[in-house]
N, C-alpha and C positions, 0 to 999 in steps of 0.2 A: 194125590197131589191137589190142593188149595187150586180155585181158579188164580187167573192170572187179573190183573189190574190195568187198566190203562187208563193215563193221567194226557189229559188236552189244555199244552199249554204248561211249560217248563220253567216257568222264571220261577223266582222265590215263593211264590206259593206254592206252583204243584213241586219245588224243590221238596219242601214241610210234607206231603204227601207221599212223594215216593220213598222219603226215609223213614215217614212210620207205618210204611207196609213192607218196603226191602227187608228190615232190620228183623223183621218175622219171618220173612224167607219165602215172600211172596212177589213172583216172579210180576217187575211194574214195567209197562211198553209205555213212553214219552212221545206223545204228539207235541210236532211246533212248528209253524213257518216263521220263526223268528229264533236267531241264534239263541241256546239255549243252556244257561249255568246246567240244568238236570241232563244235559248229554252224558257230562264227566263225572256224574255220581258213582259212587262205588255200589248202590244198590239199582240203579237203573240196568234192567237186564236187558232193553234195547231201544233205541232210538228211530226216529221215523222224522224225516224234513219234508215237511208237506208244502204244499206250493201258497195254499190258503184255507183260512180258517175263520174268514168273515162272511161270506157268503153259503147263506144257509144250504143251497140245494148243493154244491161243491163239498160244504160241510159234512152232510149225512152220505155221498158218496165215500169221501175217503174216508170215515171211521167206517163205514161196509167193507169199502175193498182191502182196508188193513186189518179187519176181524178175518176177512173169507182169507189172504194173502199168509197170514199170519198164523192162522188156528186159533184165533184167539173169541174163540164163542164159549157165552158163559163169562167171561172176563167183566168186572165190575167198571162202571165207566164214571169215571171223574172229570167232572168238567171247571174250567178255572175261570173263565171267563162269563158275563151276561151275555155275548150274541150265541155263545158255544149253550147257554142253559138254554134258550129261549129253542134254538134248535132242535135240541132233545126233544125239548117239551112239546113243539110243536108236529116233532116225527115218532114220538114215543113207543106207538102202537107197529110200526116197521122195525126201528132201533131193538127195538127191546126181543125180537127174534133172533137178534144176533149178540146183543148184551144184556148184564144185570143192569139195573137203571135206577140207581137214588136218587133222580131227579124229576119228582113229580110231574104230575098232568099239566096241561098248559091253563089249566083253570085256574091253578093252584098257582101256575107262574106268574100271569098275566098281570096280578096285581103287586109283584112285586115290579117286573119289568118296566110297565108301566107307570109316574109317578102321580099322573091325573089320578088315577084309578086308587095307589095307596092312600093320596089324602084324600079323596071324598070317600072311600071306606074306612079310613083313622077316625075321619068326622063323624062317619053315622054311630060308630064304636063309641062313641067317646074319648077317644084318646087323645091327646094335645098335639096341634100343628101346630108350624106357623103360620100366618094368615096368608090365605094366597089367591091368584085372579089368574085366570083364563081367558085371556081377550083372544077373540077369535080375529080381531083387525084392528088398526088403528084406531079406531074410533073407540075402542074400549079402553083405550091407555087413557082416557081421562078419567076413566071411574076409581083411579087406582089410585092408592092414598101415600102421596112421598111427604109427610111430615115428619119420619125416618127414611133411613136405606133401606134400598129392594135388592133382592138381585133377579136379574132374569138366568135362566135355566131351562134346559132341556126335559121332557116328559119322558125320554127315552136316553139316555147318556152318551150309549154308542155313535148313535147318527151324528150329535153332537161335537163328541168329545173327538173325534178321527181328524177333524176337521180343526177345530181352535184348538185341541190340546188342553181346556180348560173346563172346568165343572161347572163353572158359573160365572155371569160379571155381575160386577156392582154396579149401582144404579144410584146416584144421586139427586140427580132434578130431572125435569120433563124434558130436557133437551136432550138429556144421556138416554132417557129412556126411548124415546122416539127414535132416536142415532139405534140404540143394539135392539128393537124389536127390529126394525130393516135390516138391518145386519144378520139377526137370526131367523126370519122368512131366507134367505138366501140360503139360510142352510137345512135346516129342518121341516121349514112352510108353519103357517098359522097354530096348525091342531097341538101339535108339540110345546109349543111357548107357553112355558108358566113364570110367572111374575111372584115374589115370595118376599115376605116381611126377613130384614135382617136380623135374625136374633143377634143382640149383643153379647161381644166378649170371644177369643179364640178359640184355638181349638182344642185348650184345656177345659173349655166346658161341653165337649163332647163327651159321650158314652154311647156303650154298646151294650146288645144283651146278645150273646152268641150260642145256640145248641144244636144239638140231635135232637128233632122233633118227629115224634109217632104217634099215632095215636089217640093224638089229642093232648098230648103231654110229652114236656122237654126230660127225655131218658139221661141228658148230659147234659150240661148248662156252666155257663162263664159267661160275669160280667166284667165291662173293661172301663177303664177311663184312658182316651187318649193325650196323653201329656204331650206329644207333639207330632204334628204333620208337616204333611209336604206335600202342595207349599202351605207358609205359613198361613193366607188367609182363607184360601177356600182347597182346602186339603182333600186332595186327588187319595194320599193313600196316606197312611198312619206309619210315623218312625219310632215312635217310643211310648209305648203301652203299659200300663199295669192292673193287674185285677183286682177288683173293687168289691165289695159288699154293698149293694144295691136294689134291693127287692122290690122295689117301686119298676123299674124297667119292666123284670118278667110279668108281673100283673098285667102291662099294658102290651109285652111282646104275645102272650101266651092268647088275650082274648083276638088279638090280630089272625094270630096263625092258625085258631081252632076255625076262626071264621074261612077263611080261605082252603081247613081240609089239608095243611101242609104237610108234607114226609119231609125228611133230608136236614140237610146242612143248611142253618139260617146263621144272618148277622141282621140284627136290625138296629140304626142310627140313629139315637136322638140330640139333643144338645139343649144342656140347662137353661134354661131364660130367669136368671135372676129378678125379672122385673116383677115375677109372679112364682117363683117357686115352682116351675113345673115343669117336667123333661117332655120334652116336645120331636113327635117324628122327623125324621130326616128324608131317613132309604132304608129299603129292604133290599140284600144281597140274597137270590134264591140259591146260593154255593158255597162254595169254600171262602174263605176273606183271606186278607193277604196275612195277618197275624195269628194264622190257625197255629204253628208251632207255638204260641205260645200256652197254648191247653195241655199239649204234653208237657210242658215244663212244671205246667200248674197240678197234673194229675189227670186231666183230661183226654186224652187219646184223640182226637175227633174224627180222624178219615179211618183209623183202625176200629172204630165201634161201629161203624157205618157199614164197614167189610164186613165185620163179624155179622150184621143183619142181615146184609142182604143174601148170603151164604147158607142162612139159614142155624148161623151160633147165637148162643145168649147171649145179649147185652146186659151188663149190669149199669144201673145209673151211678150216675156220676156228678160231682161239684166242685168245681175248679177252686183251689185253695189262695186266698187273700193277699196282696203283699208280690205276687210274681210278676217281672219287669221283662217285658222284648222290645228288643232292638233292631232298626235295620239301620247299621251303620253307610252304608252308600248313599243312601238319603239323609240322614240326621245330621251329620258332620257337616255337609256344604250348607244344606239349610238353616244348619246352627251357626256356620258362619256368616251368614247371609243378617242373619238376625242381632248379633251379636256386632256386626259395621253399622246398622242401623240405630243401636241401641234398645232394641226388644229385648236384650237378651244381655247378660254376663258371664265372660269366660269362666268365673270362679264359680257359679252356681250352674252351670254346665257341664264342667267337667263333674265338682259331685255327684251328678245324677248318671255318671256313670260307673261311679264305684258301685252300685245297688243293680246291677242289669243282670237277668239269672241266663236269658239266652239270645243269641245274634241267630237273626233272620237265614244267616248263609254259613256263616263259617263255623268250624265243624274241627277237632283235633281228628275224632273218627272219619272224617270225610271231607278232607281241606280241600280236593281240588277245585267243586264250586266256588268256592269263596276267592281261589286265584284266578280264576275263569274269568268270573264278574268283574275284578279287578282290571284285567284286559278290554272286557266289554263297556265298560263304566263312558267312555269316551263316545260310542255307538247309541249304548244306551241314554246320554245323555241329549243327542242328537235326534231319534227317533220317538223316544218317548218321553222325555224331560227328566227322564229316571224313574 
């Protein structure tokens, strides 16, 4: 018998996980301390409501006690979340006597987790930021060039993000800016605050470069463009994706990740700056991303090639085919309405862009009950997390 899998963290991502390993007949255990669409899946062989899952020493407790509780040693460990990777990474050498672990060393994390640490190794790489400042106090917010928009941001997202619910504010003039670095001491303290040039234009001029990286080389690889987030201007998570032919990304993903010595499941972010032709870093996700389904749809596999490694099966590489569209409808629809009472957007060139969708995030003819699940949750979910 195949080990078994256990996925931390049930919503619509580790959802995409547990189906393309159940549907192999690989027995998948769901962590969550948060009501979870992956309960009612037809391929989840058990469920586990954990009390928490943000605090790292409680964290490496209860995946122990549910590997010893469970028999689940040997089992391959999926993590869905950044404070669940950084966890791992940082208990590796303990974890990994109890599980398989495709979640690299904390060497290997540190710079993605970190974003001080991505852009001043983007920089020394060569690879395109956007311009960015470190004020360690007040008095460095005047070095800081507002002859455009800034926005300030968090170094770490989690601390952040728990807190405002948002990825980033915008920055206008020095009064705004002075208002949220206060505002952001309060939440995170000096070291964390970075200050970042606005690239212009949405979040149709984002892209991703996504793979299974070994090696020193992407064994599977998908590039994406995202056609729309949510929210619309500084987009927490991506609703409507499709894959791109893109070769300029991996160039600049692939010297990144050799540098850092990466294993596992990457997404790295950048966004086109038309003002100069050049895709420019965002973020490094050291995991799974929330539109991994859409590689299976593409020909990509991504959490089942990762199984086959760590197992000790062959991987074959792999390149995700052109042209293929994912959706998360729970998101896209209210955001598209949002956008469309605005005038960002048009009903009639909206609904088109749904004739062309090859797969939805959740719903499932094979495995509907997620997708009615969420439907219930949508209210909860819109309350706790903003969706």
């Amino acid at each position: 018998m195949n080990p078994s899998a256990v996925v931390v963290g049930g919503d619509y991502q580790g959802l995409g996980i547990v189906r393309s390993l159940g549907r192999r007949g690989v027995r998948v255990v769901v962590l969550d301390d948060e009501p979870s669409i992956s309960r009612v899946s037809r391929y989840t062989s058990a469920f586990e409501r954990v009390p928490e899952l943000r605090d790292a020493e409680e964290t490496k407790r209860i995946l122990i006690d549910t590997c010893t509780r469970l028999g689940l040693q040997g089992s391959v460990l999926y993590p869905t979340r950044e404070e669940t990777v950084a966890t791992i990474a940082a208990h590796r050498t303990e974890l990994a006597e109890y599980f398989r672990l495709p979640t690299p060393a904390w060497e290997s994390v540190q710079p993605a987790w970190d974003k001080r640490e991505t852009y001043q190794r983007a920089e020394r790489l060569g690879i395109p930021i956007p311009r960015c400042w470190f004020p360690t106090s007040a008095a460095d917010l005047d070095q800081i060039d507002l002859s455009s928009p800034v926005i300030l941001k968090p170094a770490i997202k989690e601390n952040f993000f728990y807190t405002t619910r948002a990825k980033a504010w915008r920055v206008d003039t020095r009064a705004e800016l002075a208002a949220a670095y206060q505002k952001a001491l309060g939440i995170v303290g000096a070291a964390e605050v970075i200050v970042q040039e606005l690239i212009p234009g949405g979040g149709e001029h984002q892209v991703a470069y996504c793979a299974f990286f070994k090696d020193g080389d992407a064994v599977a690889e998908m590039t994406v463009r995202r056609r729309r987030q949510h929210p619309s201007d500084f987009g927490r998570a991506s609703t409507y994706v499709e894959t791109i032919d893109l070769p300029e990304l991996g160039k600049h993903a692939l010297t990144f990740l050799r540098d850092i010595g990466y294993y596992g499941l990457v997404e790295l972010e950048f966004k086109e700056d038309r003002r100069d032709g050049s895709y420019k870093l965002l973020d490094v996700n050291a995991r799974t991303w929330g539109y991994h389904s859409l590689g299976q749809a593409a020909g990509v596999d991504f959490p089942y090639l990762v199984y086959r490694d760590q197992i000790g099966q062959p991987v074959s590489s792999a390149q995700a085919r052109h042209g293929v569209r994912w959706i998360r409808l729970a998101t896209d629809l209210p955001n598209a309405a949002l956008d469309i009472r605005a005038g960002r957007a048009r009903l009639g060139a909206y609904l088109k862009t749904l004739r062309g969708v090859d797969t939805e995030a959740v719903f499932s003819l094979r495995d509907p009950l997620p997708a009615l699940y969420e439907l219930a949750l949508l209210p909860y979910l819109a309350v706790k997390r903003g969706l």
